[in-house]
DSSP file (Angstrom, degrees, kcal/mol; ACC not computed):
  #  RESIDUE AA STRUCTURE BP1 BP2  ACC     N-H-->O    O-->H-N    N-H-->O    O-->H-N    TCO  KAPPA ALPHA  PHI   PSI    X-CA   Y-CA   Z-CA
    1    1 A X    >         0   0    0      0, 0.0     3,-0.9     0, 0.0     4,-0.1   0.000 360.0 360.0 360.0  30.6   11.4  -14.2  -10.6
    2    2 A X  G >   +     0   0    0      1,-0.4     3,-2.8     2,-0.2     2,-0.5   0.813 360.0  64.1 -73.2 -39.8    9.0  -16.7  -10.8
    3    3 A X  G 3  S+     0   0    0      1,-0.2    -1,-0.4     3,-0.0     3,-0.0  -0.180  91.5  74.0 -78.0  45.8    6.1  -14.9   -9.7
    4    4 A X  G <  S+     0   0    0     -3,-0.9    -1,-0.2    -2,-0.5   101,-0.2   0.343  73.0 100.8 -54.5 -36.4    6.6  -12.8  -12.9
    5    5 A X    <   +     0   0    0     -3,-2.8     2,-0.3    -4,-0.1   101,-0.2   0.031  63.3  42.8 -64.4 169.7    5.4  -15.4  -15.1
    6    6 A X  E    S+A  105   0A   0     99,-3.7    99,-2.0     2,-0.0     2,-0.6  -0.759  97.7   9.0 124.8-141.1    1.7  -15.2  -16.4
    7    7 A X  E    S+A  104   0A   0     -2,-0.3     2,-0.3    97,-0.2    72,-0.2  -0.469  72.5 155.4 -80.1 112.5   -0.9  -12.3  -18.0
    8    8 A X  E     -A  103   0A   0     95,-5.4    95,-1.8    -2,-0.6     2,-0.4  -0.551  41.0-124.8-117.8-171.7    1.4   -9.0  -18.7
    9    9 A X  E     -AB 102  77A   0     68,-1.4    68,-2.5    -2,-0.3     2,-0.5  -0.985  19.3-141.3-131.2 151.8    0.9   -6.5  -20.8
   10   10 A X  E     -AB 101  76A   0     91,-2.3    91,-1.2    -2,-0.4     2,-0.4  -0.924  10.9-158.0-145.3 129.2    3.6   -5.5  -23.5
   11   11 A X  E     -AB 100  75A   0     64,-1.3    64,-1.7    -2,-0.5    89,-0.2  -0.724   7.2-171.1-113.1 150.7    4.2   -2.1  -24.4
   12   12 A X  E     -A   99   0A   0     87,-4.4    87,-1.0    -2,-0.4     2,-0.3  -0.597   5.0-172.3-102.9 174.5    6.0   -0.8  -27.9
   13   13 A X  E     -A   98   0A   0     85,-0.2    60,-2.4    -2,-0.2     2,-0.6  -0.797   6.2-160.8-162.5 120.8    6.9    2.7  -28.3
   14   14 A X  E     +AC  97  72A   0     83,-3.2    83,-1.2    -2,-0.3     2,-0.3  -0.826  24.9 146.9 -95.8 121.8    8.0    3.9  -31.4
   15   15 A X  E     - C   0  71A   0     56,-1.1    56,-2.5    -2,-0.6     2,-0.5  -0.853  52.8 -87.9-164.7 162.2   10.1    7.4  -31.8
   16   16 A X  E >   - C   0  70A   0     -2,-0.3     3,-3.7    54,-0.2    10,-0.4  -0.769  32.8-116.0 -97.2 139.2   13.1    8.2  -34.5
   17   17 A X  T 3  S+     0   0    0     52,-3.2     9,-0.4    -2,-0.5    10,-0.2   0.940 118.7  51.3 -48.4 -72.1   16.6    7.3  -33.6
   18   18 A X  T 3  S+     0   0    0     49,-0.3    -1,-0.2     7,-0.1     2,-0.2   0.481  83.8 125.3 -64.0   6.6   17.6   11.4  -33.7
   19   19 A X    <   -     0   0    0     -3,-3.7     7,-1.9    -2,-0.2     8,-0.4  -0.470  47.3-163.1 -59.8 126.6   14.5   12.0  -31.3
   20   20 A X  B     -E   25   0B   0      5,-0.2     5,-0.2    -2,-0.2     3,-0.2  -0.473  36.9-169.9 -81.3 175.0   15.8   13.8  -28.2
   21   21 A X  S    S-     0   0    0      3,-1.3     2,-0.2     1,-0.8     8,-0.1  -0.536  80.2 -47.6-152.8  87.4   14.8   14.5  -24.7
   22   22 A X  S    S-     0   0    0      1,-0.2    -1,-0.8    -2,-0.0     2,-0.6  -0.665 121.3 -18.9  88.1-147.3   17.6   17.2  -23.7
   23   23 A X  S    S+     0   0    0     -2,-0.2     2,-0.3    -3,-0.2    -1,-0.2  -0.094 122.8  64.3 -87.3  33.5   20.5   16.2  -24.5
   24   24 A X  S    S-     0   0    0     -2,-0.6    -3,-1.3    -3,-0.0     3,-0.0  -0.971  91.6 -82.8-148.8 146.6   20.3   12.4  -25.0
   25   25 A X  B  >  -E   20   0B   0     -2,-0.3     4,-1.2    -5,-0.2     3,-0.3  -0.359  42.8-126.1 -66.7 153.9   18.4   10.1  -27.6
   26   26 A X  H  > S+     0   0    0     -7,-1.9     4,-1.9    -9,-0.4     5,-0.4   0.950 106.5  61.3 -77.0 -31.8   14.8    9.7  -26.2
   27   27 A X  H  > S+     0   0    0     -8,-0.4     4,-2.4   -10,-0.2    -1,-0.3   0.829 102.6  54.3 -72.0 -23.9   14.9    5.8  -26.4
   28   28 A X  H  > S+     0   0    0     -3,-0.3     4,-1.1     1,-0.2     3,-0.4   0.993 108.4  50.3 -48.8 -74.0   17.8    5.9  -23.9
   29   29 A X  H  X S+     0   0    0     -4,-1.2     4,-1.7     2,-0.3    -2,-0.2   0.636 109.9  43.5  18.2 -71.9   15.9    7.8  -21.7
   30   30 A X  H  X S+     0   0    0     -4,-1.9     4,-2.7     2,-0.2     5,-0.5   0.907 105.4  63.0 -83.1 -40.5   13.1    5.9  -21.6
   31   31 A X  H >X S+     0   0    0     -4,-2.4     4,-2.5    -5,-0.4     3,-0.6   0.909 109.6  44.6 -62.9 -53.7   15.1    2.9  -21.3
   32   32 A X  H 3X S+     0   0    0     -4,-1.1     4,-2.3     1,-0.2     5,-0.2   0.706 108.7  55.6   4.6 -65.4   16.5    4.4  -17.9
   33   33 A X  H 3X S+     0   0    0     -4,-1.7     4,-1.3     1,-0.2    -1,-0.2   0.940 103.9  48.6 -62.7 -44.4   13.3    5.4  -16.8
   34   34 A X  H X<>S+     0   0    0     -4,-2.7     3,-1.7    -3,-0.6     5,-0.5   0.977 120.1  48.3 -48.9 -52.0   11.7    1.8  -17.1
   35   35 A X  H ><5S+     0   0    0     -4,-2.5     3,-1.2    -5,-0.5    -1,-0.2   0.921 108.3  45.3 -53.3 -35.2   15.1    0.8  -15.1
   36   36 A X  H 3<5S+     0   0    0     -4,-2.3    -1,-0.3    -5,-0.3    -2,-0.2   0.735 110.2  60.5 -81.2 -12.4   15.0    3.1  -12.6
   37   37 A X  T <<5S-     0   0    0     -3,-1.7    -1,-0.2    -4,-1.3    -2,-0.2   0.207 116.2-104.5 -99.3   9.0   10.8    2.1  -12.2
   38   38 A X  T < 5 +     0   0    0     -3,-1.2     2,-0.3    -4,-0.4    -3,-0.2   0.955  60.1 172.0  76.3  48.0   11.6   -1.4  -11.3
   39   39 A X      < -     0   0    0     -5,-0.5    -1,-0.1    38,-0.1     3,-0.1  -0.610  41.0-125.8-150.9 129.5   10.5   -2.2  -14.7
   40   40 A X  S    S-     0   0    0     36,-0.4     2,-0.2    -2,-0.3    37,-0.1   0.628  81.4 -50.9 -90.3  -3.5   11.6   -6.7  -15.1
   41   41 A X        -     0   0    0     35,-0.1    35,-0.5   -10,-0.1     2,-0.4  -0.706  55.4-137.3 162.7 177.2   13.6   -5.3  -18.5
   42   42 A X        -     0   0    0     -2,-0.2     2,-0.4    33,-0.2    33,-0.2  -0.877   8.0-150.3-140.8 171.2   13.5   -3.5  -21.5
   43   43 A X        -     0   0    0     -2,-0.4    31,-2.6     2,-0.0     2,-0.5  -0.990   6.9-153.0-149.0 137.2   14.6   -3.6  -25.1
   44   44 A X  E     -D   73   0A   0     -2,-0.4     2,-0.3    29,-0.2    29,-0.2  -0.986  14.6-175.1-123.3 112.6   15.6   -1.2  -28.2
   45   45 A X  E     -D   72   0A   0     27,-3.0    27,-1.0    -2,-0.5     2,-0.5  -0.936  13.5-149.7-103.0 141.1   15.0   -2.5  -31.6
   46   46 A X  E     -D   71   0A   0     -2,-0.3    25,-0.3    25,-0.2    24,-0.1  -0.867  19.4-133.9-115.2 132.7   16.3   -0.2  -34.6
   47   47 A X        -     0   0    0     23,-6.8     3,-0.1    -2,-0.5    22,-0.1  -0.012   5.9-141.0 -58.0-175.8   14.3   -0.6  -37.6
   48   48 A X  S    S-     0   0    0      1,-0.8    12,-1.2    10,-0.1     2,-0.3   0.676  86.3  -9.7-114.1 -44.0   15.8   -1.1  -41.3
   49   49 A X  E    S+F   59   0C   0     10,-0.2    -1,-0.8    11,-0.1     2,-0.2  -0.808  76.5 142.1-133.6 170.2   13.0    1.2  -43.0
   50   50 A X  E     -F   58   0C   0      8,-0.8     8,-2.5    -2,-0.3     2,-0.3  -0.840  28.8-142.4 168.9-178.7    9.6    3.0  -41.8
   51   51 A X        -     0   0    0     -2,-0.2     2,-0.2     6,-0.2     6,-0.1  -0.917  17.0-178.4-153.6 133.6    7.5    5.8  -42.0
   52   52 A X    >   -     0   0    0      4,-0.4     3,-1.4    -2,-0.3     4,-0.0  -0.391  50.6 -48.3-108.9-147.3    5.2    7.7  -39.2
   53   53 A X  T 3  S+     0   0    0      1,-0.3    42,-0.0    -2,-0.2     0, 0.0   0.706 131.0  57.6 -75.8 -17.1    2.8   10.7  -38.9
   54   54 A X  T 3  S-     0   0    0      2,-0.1    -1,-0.3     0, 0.0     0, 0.0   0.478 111.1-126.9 -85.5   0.3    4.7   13.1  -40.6
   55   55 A X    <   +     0   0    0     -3,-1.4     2,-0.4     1,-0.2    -2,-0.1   0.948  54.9 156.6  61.6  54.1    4.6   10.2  -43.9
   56   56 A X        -     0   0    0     -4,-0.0     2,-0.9     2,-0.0    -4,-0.4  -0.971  44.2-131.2-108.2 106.6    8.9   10.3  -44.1
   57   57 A X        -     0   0    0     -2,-0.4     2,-0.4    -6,-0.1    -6,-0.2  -0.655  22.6-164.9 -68.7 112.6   10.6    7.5  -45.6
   58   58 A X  E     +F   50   0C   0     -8,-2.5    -8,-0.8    -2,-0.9     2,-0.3  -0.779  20.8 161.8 -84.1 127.8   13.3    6.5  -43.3
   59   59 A X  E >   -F   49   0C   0     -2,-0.4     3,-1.2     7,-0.3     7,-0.5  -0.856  45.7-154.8-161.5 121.4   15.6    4.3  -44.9
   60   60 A X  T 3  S+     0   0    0    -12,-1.2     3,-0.2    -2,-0.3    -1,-0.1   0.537 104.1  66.2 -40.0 -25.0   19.3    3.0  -44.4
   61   61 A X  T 3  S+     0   0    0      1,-0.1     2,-0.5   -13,-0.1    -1,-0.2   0.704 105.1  40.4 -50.9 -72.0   19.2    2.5  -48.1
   62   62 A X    X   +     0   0    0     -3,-1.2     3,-4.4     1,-0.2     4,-0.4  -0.550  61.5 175.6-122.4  65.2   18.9    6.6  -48.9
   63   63 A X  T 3  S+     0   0    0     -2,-0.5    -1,-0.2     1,-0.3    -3,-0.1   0.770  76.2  62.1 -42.5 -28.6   21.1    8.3  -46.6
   64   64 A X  T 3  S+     0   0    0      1,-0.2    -1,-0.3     3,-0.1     3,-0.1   0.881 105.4  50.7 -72.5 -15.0   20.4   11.6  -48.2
   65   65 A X  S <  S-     0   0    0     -3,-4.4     2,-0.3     1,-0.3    -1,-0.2   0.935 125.1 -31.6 -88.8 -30.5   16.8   11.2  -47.2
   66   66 A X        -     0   0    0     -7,-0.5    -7,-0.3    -4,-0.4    -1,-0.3  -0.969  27.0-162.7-171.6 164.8   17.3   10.4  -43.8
   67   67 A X  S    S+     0   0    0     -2,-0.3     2,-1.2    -3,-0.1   -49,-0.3   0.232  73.1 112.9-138.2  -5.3   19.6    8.6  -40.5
   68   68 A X        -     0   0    0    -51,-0.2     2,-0.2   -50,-0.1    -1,-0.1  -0.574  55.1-177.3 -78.5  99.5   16.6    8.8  -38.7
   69   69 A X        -     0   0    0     -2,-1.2   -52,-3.2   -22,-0.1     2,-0.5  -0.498  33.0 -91.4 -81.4 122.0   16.0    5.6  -38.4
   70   70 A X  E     -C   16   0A   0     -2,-0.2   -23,-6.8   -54,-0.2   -54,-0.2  -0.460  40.8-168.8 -75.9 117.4   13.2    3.9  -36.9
   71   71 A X  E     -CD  15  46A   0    -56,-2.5   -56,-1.1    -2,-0.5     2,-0.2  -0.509   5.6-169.6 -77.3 145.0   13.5    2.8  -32.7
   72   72 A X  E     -CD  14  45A   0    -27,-1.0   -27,-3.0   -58,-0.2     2,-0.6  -0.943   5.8-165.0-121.3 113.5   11.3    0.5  -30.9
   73   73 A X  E     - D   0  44A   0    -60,-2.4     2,-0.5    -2,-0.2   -29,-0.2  -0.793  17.1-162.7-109.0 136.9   11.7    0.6  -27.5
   74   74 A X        +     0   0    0    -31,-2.6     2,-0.4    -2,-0.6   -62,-0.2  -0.799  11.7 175.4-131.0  95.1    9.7   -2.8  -26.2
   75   75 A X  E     -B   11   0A   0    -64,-1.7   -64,-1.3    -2,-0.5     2,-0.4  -0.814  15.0-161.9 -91.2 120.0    8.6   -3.5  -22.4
   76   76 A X  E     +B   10   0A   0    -35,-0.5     2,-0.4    -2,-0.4   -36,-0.4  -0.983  34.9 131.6-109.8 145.1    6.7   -6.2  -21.0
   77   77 A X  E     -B    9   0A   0    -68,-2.5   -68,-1.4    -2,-0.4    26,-0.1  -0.994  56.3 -57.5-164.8 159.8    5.2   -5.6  -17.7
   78   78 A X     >  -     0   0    0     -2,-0.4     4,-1.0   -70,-0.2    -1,-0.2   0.107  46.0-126.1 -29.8 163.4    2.1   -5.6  -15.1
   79   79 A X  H  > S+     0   0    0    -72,-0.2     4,-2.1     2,-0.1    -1,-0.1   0.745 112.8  59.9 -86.7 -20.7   -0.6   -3.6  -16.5
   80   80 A X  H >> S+     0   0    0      2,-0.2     3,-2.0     1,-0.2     4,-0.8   0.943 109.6  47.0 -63.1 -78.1   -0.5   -1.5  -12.8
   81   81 A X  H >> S+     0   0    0      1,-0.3     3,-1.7     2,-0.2     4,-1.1   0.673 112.9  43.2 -20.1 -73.9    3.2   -0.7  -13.8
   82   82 A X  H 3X S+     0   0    0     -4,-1.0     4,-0.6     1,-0.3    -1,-0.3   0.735 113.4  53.9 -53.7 -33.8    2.5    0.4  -17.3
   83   83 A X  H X< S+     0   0    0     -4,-2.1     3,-1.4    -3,-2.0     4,-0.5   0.915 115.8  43.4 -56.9 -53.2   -0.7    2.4  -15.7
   84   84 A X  H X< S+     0   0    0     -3,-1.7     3,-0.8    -4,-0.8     4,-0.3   0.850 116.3  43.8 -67.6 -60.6    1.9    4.1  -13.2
   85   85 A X  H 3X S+     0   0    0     -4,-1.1     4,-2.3     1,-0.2    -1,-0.3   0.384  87.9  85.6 -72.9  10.0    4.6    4.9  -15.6
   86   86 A X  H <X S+     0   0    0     -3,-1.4     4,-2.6    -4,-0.6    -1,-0.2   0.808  86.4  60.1 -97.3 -21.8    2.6    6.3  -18.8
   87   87 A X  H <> S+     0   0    0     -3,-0.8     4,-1.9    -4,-0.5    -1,-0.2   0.948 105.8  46.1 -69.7 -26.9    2.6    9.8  -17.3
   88   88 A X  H  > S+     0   0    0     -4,-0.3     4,-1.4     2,-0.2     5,-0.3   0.904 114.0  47.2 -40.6 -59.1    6.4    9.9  -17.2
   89   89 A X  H  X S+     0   0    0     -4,-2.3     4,-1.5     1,-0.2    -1,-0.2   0.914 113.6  48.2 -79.1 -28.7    6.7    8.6  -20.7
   90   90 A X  H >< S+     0   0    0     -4,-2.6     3,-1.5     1,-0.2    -2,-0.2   0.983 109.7  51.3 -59.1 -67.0    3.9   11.1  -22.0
   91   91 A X  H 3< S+     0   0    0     -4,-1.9    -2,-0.2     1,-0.3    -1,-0.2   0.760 114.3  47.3 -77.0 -31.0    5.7   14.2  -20.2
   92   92 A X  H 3< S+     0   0    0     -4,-1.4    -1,-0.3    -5,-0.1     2,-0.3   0.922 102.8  85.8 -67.6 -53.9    9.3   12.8  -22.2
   93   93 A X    <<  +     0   0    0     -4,-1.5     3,-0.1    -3,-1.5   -72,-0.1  -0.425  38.2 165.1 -69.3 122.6    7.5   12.5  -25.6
   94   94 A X  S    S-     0   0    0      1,-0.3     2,-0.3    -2,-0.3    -1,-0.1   0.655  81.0 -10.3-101.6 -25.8    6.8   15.1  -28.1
   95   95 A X  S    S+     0   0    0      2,-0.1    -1,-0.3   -42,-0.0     2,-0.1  -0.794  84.8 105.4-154.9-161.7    5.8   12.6  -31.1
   96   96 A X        -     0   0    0     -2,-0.3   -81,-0.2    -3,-0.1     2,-0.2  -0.377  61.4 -96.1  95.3 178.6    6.0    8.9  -31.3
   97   97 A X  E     -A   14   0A   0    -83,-1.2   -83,-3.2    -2,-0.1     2,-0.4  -0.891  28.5-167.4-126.1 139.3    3.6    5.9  -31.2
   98   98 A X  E     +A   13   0A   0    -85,-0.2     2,-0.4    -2,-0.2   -85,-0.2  -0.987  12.9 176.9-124.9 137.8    2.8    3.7  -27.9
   99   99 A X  E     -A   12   0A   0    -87,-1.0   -87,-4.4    -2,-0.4     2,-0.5  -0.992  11.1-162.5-140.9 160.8    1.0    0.6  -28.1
  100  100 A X  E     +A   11   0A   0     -2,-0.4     2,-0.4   -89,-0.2   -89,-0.2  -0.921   7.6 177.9-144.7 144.3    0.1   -1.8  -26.0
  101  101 A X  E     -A   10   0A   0    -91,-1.2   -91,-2.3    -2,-0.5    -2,-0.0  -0.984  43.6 -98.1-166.7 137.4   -1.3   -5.9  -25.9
  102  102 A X  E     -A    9   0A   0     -2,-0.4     2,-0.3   -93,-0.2   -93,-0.2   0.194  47.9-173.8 -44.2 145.6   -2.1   -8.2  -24.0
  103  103 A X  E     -A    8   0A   0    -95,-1.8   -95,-5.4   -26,-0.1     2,-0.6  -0.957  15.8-146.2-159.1 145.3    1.3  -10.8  -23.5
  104  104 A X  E     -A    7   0A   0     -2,-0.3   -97,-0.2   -97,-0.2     2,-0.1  -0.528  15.4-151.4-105.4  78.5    1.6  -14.1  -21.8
  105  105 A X  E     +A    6   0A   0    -99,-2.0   -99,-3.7    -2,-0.6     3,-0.1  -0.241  19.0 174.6-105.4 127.8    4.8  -14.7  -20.2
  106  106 A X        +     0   0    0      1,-0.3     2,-0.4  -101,-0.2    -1,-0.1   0.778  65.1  15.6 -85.7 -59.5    6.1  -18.1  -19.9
  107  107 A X        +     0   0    0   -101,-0.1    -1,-0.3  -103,-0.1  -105,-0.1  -0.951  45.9 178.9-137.8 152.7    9.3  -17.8  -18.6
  108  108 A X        +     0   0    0     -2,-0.4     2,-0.2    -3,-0.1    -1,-0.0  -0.317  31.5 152.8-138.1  65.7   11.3  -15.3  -17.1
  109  109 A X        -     0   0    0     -2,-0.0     2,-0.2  -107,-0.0    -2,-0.0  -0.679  31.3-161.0-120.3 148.0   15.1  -16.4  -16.0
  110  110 A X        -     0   0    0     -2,-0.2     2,-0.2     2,-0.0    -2,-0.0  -0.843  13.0-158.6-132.1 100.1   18.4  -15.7  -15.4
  111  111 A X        -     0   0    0     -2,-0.2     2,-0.4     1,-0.1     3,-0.1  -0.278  10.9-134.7 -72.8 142.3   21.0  -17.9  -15.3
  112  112 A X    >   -     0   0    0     -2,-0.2     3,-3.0     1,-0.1    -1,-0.1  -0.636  20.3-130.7 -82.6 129.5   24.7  -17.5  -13.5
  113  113 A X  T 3  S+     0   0    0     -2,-0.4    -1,-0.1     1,-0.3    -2,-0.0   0.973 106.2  57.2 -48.6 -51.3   27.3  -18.2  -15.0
  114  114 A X  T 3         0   0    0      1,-0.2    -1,-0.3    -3,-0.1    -3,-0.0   0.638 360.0 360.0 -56.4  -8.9   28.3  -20.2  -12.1
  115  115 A X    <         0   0    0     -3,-3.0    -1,-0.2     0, 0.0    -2,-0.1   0.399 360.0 360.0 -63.0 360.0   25.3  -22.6  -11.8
């Protein structure tokens, strides 16, 4: 995976943990799709507090206000990939945030346990 290394692009996408897409939280979903798109890996971080466009404190804190909880689902990849996959992840999305920046990847390895 050598030939991975260098100028990628790395994209965030921000949605609430109780977003769906049918019958399955959307950041699973997405994480799928990246897999299933040849995608070199993906990642789900769950915030501890946030807010989006609708201006909702989400907070572990204050259950009674809310267990939607903020996801970050976090990709780094080609910019051609990301170009290729962003109509799939628009047609999946009803709200969230995607952003995207420049990232320089230095290494990219997987050791066996047997080595």
């Amino acid at each position: 995976m050598s030939k991975f290394i260098g100028e990628k692009v790395l994209m965030r996408i921000f949605v609430g943990e109780a977003k769906m897409h049918g019958h399955r939280p959307l950041y699973e979903v997405l994480v799928e799709l990246f897999l299933a798109e040849g995608f070199a890996g993906a990642t789900v971080l769950k915030g501890v507090i946030g807010f989006g466009a609708h201006r909702i404190y989400h907070t572990h804190k204050l259950l009674e206000l809310s267990a939607d909880m903020p996801m970050v689902v976090e990709v780094v990849e080609s910019q051609e990939k990301i170009d290729a996959i962003m109509p799939k992840v628009d047609a999946i999305m009803e709200s969230g945030m995607i952003t995207l920046e420049k990232a320089t990847v230095i290494r990219y390895t997987h050791r066996h346990e047997n080595e």
